[in-house]
N, C-alpha and C positions, 0 to 999 in steps of 0.2 A: 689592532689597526682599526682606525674608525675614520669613516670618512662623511661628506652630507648626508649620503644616502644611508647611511647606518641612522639616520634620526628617525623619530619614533614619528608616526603619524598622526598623533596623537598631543601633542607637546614633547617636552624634550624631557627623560628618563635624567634621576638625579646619581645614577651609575653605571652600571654596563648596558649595554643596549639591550632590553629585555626583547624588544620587536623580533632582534633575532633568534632568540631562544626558539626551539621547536621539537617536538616528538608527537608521535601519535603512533596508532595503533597499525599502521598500514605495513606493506614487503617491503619498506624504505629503514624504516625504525623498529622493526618484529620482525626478525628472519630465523625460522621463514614463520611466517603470520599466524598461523595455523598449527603451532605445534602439538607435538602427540605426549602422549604419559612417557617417562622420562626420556625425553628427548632436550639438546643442549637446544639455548634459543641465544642468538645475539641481539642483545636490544644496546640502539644506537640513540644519538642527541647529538643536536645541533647546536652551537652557538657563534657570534660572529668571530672571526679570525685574530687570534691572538689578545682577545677581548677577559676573556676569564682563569681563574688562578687553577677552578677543579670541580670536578662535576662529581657525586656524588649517587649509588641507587641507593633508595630508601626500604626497607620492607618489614615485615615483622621479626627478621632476622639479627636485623643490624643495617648499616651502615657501611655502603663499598663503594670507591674510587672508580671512577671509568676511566680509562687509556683513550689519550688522542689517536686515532684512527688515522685519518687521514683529513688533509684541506685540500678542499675543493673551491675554487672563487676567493669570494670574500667569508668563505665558512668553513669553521673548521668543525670534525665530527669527533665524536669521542662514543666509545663500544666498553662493553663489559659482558661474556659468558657466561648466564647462568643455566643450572643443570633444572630444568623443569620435573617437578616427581609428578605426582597422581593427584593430587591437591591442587583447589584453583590458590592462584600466585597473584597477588595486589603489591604494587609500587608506587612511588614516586618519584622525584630528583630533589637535588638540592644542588645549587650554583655557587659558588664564590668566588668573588672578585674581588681584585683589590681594592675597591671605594665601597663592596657590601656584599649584598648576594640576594637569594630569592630562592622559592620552590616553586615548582612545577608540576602543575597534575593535569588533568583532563581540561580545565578551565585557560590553562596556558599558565604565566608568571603570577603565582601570587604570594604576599608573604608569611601566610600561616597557610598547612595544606589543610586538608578535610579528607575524613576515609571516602567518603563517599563520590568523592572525585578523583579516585585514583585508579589508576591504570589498571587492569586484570586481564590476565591470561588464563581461560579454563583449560588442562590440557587435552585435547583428543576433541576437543569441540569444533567442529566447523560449519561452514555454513555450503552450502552446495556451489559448486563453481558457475556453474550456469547461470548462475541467481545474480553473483554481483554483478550492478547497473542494469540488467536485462532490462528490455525493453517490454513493457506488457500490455496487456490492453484488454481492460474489463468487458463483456460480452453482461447483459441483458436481453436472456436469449429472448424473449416475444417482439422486443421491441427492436431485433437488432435484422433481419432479413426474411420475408415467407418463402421459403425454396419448396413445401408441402403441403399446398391449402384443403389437401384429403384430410389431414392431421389436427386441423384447426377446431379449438374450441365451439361448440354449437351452440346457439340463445337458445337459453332452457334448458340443456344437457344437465343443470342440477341447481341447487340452490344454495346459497352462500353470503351470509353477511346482510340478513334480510333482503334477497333478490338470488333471480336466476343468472345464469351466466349471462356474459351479453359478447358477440362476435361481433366487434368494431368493422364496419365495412370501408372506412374511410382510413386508408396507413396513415395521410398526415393529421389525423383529427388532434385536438390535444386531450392529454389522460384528464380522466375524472377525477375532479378532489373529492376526498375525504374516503371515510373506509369501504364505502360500496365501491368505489375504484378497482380494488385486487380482482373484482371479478368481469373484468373488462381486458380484452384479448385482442389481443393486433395478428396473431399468427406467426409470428418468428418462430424459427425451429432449427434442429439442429442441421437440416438436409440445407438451409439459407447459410449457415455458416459453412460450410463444404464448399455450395457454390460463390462466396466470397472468401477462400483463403486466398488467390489470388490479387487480392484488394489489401488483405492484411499482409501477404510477404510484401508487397510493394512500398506500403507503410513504410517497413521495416520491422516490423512486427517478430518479436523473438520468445515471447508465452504469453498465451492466451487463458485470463482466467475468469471462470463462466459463474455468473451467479449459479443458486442453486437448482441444478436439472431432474432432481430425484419427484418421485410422483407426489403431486402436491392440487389443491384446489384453487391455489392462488396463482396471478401473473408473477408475483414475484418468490414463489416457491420458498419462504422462510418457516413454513407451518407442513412439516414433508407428513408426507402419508405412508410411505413406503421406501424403506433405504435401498435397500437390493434392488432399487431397478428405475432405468432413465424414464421418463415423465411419457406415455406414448403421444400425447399431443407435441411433446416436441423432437418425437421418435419416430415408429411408425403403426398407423393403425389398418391391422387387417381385419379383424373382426369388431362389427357395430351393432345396433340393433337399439330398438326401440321408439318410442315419440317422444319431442319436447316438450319439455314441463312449460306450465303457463306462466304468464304475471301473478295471476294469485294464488300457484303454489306455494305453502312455506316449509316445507321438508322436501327429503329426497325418498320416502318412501316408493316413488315410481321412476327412479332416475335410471332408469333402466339404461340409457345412454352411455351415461357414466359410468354406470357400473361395470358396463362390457369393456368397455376400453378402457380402463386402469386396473380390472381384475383378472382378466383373462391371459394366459398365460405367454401365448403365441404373440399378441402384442407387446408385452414387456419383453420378451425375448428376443422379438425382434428391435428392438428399442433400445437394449441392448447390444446387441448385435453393429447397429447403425451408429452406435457412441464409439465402437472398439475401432470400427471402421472409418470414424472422423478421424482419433487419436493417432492411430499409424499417419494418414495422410497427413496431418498436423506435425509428427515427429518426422515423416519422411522429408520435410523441408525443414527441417531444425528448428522449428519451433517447438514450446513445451505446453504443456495443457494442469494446469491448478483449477478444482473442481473447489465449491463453498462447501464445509461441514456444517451442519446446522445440528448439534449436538447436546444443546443445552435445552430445547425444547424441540417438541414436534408439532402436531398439529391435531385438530378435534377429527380430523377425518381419519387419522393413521390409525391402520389395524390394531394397533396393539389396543388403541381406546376405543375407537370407534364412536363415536358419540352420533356421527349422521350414520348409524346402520349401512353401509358400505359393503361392510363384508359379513352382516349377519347370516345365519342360516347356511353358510356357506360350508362344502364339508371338508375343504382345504383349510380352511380358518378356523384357527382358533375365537373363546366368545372373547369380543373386547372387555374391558377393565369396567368401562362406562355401563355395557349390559347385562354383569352377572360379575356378582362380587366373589366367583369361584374363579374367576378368569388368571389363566395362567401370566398376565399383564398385570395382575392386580397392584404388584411390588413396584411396577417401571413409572408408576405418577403417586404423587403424597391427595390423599382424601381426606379431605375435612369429616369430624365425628359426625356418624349421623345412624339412625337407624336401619338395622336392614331390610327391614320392608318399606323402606325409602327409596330402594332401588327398582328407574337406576338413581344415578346420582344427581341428574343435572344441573350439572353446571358446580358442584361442589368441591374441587378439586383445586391444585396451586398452579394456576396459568401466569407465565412470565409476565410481569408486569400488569397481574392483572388480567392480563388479555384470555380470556376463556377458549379462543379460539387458538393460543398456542399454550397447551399442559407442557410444564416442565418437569422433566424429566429426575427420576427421585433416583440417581445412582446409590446412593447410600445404603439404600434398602434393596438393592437385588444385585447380587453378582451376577447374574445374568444377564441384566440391561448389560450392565459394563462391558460383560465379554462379548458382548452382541455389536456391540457398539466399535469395540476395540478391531473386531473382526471386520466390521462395514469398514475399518479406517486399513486394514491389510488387502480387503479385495480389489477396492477400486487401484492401488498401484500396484498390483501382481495383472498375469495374464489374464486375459487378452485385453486390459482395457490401459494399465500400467500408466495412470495416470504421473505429473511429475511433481506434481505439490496439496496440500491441504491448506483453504482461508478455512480460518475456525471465527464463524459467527462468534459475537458478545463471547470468548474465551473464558473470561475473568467470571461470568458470572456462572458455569457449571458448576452443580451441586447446593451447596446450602451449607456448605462452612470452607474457608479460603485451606483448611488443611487437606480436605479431599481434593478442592481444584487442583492444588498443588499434585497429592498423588496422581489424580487420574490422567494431566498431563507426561508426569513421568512414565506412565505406563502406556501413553497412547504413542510418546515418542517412541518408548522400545519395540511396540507392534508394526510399525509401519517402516521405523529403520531398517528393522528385522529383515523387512524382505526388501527394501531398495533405498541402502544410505543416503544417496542422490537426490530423494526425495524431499523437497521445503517446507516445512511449518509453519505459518505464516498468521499472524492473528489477529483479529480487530480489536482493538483496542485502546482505551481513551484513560490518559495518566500514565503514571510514571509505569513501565515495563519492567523494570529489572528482574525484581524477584522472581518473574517467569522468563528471563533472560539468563540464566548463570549457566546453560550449557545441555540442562537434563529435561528440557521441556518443550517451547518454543525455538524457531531459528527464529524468529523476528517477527516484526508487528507490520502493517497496515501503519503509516508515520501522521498521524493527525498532528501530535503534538509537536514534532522537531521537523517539522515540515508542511501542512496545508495551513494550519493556523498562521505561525506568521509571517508565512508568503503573504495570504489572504487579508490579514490583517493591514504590511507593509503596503501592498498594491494597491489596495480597494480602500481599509478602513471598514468593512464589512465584515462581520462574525458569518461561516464557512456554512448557516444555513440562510442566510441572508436576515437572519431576526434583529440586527441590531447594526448600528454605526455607529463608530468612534472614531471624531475627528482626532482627539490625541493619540489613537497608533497608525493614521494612515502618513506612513510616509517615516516613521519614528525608528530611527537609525540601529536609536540604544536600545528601546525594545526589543527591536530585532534580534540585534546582537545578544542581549542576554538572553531572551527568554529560547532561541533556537539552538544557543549554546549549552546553556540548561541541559536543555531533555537532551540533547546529543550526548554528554554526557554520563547520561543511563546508561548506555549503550555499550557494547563490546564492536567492536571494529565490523567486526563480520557480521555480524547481525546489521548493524548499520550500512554495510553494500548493498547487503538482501532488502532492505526496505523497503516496502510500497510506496511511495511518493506519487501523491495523486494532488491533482485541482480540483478534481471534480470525481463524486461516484452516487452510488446510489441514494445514498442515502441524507448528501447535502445537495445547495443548490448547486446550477450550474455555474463553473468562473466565469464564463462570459457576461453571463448577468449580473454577479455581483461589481463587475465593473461601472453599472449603472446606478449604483448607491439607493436602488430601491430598497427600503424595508420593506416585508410584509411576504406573504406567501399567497398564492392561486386564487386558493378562496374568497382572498380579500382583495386584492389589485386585479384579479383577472389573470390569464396568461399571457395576454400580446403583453403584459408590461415588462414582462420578461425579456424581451426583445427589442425595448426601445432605450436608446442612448446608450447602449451599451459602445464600449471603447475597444476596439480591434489590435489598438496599439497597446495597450497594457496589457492583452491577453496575450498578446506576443512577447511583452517582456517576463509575463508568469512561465511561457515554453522554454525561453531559454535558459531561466533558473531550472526548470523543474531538467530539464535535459543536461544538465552541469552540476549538479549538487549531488551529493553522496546518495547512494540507492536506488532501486528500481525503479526508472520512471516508468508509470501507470499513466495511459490515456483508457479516459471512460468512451468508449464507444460513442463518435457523435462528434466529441469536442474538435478533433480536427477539421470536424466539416462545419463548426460554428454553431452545433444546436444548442439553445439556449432553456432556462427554466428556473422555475423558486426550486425549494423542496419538493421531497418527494410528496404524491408522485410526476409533480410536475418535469421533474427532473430525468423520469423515464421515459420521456417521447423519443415517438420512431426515428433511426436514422434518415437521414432525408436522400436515399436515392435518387442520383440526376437534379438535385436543386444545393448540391453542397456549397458551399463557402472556396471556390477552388483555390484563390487563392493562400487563405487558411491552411487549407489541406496541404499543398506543394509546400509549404511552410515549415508546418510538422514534418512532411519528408525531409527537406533539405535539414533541420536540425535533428531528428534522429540518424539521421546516416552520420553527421559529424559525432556525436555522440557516441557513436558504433562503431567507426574510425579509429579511435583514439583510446588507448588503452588508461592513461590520466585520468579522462573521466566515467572511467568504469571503476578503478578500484586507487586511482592515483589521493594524496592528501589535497587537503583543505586548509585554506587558512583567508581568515576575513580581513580585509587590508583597508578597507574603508568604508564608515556609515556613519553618512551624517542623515539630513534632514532629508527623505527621497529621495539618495541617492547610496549604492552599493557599489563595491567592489570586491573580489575578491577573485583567490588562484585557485587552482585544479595544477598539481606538479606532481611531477617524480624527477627521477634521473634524465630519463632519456626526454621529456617532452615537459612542457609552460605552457597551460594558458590564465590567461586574464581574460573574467567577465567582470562589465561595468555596466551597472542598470541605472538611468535616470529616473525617475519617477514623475518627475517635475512635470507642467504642461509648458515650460518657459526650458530654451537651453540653456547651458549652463557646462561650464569648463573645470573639468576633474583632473588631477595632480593625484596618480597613484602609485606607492612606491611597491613598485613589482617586484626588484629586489629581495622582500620578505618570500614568495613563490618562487625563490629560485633563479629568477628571468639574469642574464646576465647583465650587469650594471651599464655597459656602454654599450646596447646591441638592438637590434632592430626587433621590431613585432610585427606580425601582417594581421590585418582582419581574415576571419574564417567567412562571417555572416554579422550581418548591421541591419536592426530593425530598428525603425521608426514611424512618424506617426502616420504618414503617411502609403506606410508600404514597406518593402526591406530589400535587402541585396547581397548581393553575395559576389560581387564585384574587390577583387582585389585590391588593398590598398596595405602598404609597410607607413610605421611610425618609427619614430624612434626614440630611445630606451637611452636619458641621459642621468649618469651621476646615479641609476637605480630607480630612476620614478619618469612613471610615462606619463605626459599632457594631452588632453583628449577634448576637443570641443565634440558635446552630444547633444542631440537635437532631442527637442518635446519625446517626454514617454516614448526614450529609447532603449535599446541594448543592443551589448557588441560582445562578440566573444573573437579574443585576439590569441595567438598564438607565437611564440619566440621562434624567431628563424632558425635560434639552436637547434631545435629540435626537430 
C-alpha cells in the first residue's frame, strides 16, 4: 500500500519506498538490546505496509528470510531469532521487491553494503543504565564556586611555569592567556560544590563529572602530582606553615608552603575524607560522580619524578626518577641516553607532546606503573569514595605503540568492572572510535566527532575552537547529514546512548561565542570579544538539539548561565554567581526536564527526515511516544513540510508543541498542529526550534 505520504522526501524512489525502510540498534529492533553470551536476540525491520516481496539477514553465515511479525499503521515489521554465542555477531538486510530491492546497514538503504557499516552485536557487552541520555554537567573545579577560602592557593606558595602561584582576588576577573595562566587560581573547591548541589538537582542535573581533582600544581590539574589523593587546596587544609616565595624566586627550593599542604599526611586524608563525603551527598540525590583519569602522563611535580624536589629528603618518599638514577620510578618515564654524572636529568626525558612539564608515562617498561595505575583506576570506585565512572584523558595516546593501548585498556576495564560493573569508561577522543569500541575496552567516547563538530559547524559555520570559519558548512544540510551519519555509524548502539554530547568544555571555545563568527583566540581579540554579537537564539537552538539527539547531554558549567569565551583558557572563567543569564538558565531547565520526561529521548531511535539549506528535521520515536524536532537556521522565516510519518507519528493525527524558541525568546505555551496524509506544515520564525510531540503518545 502506498499512499502520498509514503513519498520520499527527497524526490521520488524508482521502487519500493526506501524512506520507509528502518532498523537500528535500539529495544525496538534488538530485543532485548543488550544481549548476553549465548542468549536468543530477536532482531526486527521495518518496511512500509505490504510494500515488499522479503526481507533477508545477511551475515557471515548465510543468508535468512525474516517472518512478518506483525503491521502496525502504515508499517509492517518482519523478525528473525537468532541464537547469539560468545563471538561478536555483524549483519545486514537485504530487501526485495517486486520493481528491485536494496540493502541496508547502518547508513540506512543502499545498493552495495560495506562491512564496516554493518550492524554488530558484542555479546555480554553493555553500557551502564544510568548512562543512557543522562544528564551531566562538567565541573572545573577552581572556577566553578569558593565554599573554602582557608583552602585557597597562596601568591608565592611555589613556583611554576616561570612564576609563583598568583591568588586571583577578583572571582569575575578573566583568566590569563597563555601558559603562565595554569598558575592563576580563583579558589573553587570541592566544599563550593556541596554548597551548590542544590543548584545542580534544580538544573536537573543527573552526573556530575569533575575535571581532574587529584594533587596537582596547575588550575587545571592535567599534570597530577599524586594519584592517591584529592588535591588539599580543593579539600581540606589543616596543616601550613611557611612564607611566600617572591617575584624573583625561580625554584621551589623554599616552598615550604606547598610543601606542607600537599605532602602532609592529615591534609590529604582529610581531602579525602571531604571527597567520600561529597560523593555519598551526590548519590544520596541520585546523581552520579565520573572523576578525569589522567593516565597517559603525569606531571614534573609528581613523586615518582619529582623534578621541582617536592618530596626530596623526605623519609616517607621514595628518591624521584628525576634525582637519582637509582630511583625506584626510574622504569615509570623513557630517558633520553645520557651520562650518569649527568644527573640529574633535566629536562631529558619524553614529555607528551613535548611539554617537559607533563612526562609520559612509559608503561611498557614497568609492570609496576601498570599495576599501580590499574589499582588507582579500582580505588577510586570501591569504598568509601565509589566513584560511578572514569573520562580517560587523550585515551588513544597511552603507551608508545597502539598494540599495548589496546592491551592496557583491556586490562583497565577488567580492574574496575571487577569491582563495580555499573561503573562507565568514558574517553576523550578525536576520530573514528571503534577499534576501542568493540566491547573489551571503552563504554564510549566524549562525541566530538558525531556530535559537537557538526552541530557547530551547521549552526555557527565555526570550527569548535573558534580558529576558522566556513561559509560552505554553516547551514549545509548534506554535510550534516553525512558527515554525523558517518561517525554515528562507528558506533555500537549503546555506546552511542552513553555518549558525551557536549557544546562546549574545557578545552574548546565557548558555543555562545562561536555564534559571533569571531575568528581568533584572547590573545589576539581580547576577551570582551567574546561576548559581543553573540546570538542567544542559536544557542538555543544548539540546546534543543544537543537535549534531543542520541547520548548524554553534557552542560559545561556556566553555559546555562550564558558564560562566554575563545579557547582555553579563556574558556575556564568563573561561574557568574547572581549575574547569570536567567533567562538562559530557566531555559536549560525547562528543556532538560522534557528530556528527562520522556523515555524516546533517552534511549528511543533516530531518524533524519529533513536537511536542507539551515534547516533540520528530524524524530526521536519508539512505540509508546513521537517526537519531532525541527531547527531553522535561517535569520528569515520560512515554512517546513516534514514527513513525520517516517518517526512513526500517525498519518492523520495531531502533534502539540512541548517548547518553541525563537529569536526573540521561547515558550512553552501549548499549541496542537495537525499531522495530514503523514507530513506536518510548520511556519518557523528566524533562528528557531520546536520540539513537537504526537498526541498518540
Amino acid at each position: 500500500m502506498r499512499g502520498k505520504y509514503l513519498k520520499a522526501s527527497k524526490g521520488e524512489d524508482s521502487f519500493m519506498n526506501k524512506q520507509a525502510l528502518f532498523c537500528d540498534g535500539t529495544g525496538s529492533y534488538v530485543i532485548p538490546p543488550e544481549p548476553k553470551r549465548d542468549q536468543e536476540v530477536t532482531l526486527r525491520f521495518r518496511t512500509a505496509r505490504g510494500d515488499i516481496q522479503a526481507v533477508y539477514l545477511i551475515t557471515d553465515n548465510g543468508r535468512f528470510e525474516l517472518e512478518k511479525s506483525e503491521t502496525r499503521g502504515i508499517f509492517d515489521y518482519y523478525e528473525i531469532i537468532w541464537a547469539i554465542k560468545t563471538e561478536n555477531f555483524t549483519y545486514f538486510f537485504e530487501v526485495q521487491a517486486e520493481d528491485g530491492g536494496c540493502f541496508y546497514n547502518k547508513l540506512g538503504p543502499v545498493d552495495s553494503p560495506a562491512d564496516i557499516y554493518s550492524f554488530a552485536i558484542v555479546p555480554g557487552f553493555s553500557t551502564p543504565e544510568w548512562s543512557k541520555g543522562a544528564v551531566m554537567y562538567q565541573i572545573f573545579t577552581d572556577r566553578f564556586y569558593n565554599g573554602d577560602p582557608d583552602n585557597d592557593v597562596k601568591t608565592g606558595e611555589y613556583f611554576y611555569i616561570d612564576g609563583i602561584s598568583i591568588k586571583v582576588s577578583d572571582w569575575g576577573q578573566y583568566p590569563v592567556a597563555g601558559a603562565k595562566g595554569v598558575r592563576h587560581f580563583y579558589g573553587g573547591d570541592l566544599k563550593g560544590v556541596l554548597e551548590k548541589l542544590d543548584y545542580l538537582q534544580e538544573l536537573g542535573i543527573e552526573a556530575i563529572y569533575f575535571n581532574p581533582l587529584f594533587v596537582s600544581p596547575s588550575n587545571h590539574k592535567y599534570d597530577i602530582e599524586d594519584y592517591d589523593y584529592i588535591d588539599p587546596h580543593f579539600g581540606v587544609i589543616k596543616n601550613d606553615g611557611g612564607v611566600p616565595l617572591t617575584e624573583t624566586v625561580a625554584s621551589n627550593e623554599h616552598a615550604e608552603i606547598y610543601r606542607a599542604r600537599v605532602t602532609d599526611l592529615e591534609n590529604l586524608e582529610a581531602s579525602n575524607a571531604l571527597f567520600a563525603e561529597l560523593v555519598g551527598e551526590i548519590h544520596a540525590r541520585g546523581m552520579k560522580v565520573i572523576l578525569d583519569g589522567v593516565f597517559n602522563h603525569c606531571g614534573s611535580f609528581n613523586k615518582w619524578m619529582d623534578r621541582e624536589r617536592i618530596y626530596e629528603n623526605r623519609e616517607d618518599f621514595e628518591p624521584g626518577a628525576y634525582i637519582s638514577a637509582d630511583s625506584p620510578y626510574r622504569s615509570f618515564f623513557k630517558f633520553y641516553e645520557q651520562e650518569e654524572s649527568a644527573w640529574p636529568y633535566n629536562g631529558s626525558y619524553d614529555g607528551w607532546w613535548g611539554h617537559d612539564t607533563l612526562p609520559k608515562l612509559n608503561y611498557e617498561d614497568s609492570e609496576k606503573l601498570e599495576n599501580y595505575i590499574l589499582e588507582i583506576g579500582k580505588k577510586w570506585v570501591s569504598p568509601p569514595y565509589n566513584i560511578d565512572g572514569w573520562r580517560l584523558d587523550v585515551a588513544a595516546d597511552l603507551g608508545f605503540s597502539n598494540e599495548y593501548n589496546h592491551e592496557f585498556w583491556k586490562k583497565f576495564r577488567q580492574a574496575v568492572k571487577s569491582v563495580n560493573p555499573d561503573v562507565l569508561i568514558l574517553a576523550e577522543h578525536y576520530g573514528d572510535p571503534k577499534e576501542w569500541l568493540e566491547g573489551d575496552e571503552w563504554d564510549t567516547v566524549m562525541n566530538y566527532d558525531a556530535f559537537m563538530e557538526p552541530v557547530t559547524w551547521f549552526l555557527t559555520g565555526m570550527e569548535k575552537h573558534s580558529d576558522e570559519y566556513r561559509d560552505d558548512l554553516l547551514g549545509n544540510g548534506d554535510y550534516f547529514k553525512n558527515t554525523i551519519g558517518y561517525h554515528m555509524s562507528r558506533f555500537m548502539n549503546s555506546s552511542l546512548q552513553s555518549a558525551m554530547i557536549e557544546l562546549s568544555n574545557h578545552d574548546h571555545s565557548r558555543f555562545l561565542t562561536r555564534t559571533n563568527f569571531m575568528v581568533g583566540r584572547t590573545d589576539q581579540l581580547g576577551p570582551k570579544a567574546a561576548e559581543e554579537y553573540v546570538n542567544l537564539a542559536v544557542m538555543r537552538e544548539a540546546v534543543i538539539i544537543q537535549m534531543t539527539w542520541v547520548g548524554a547531554p553534557t552542560v559545561y558549567y556556566g553555559d546555562e548561565a550564558g558564560v562566554c569565551g575563545f579557547t582555553d583558557p579563556d574558556n575556564r572563567r568563573t561561574y557568574p554567581w547572581g549575574n547569570e543569564n536567567q533567562e538562559l538558565l530557566q531555559f536549560h531547565k525547562e528543556v532538560i526536564a522534557v528530556h528527562k520526561q520522556y523515555e524516546a529521548l533517552r534511549t528511543g531511535s533516530i531518524k533524519l527526515l529533513l536537511w536542507e539549506y539551515n534547516c533540520l528535521a528530524y524524530g526521536r520515536f519508539g512505540e509508546e511516544e513521537q517526537f519531532i524536532i525541527i531547527i531553522n537556521n535561517n535569520s528569515m522565516p520560512r515554512e517546513v513540510s516534514v514527513p513525520v510519518w517516517e518517526a512513526e507519528v500517525p498519518v492523520d493525527s495531531r502533534m502539540h508543541r512541548v517548547i518553541y524558541s525563537y529569536n526573540e525568546g521561547y515558550t512553552t505555551a501549548f499549541e496542537q498542529y495537525n499531522v495530514y496524509n503523514g507530513r506536518l506544515a510548520l511556519n518557523m520564525g528566524s533562528h528557531s526550534a520546536v520540539i513537537l510531540k504526537s498526541d498518540r503518545s
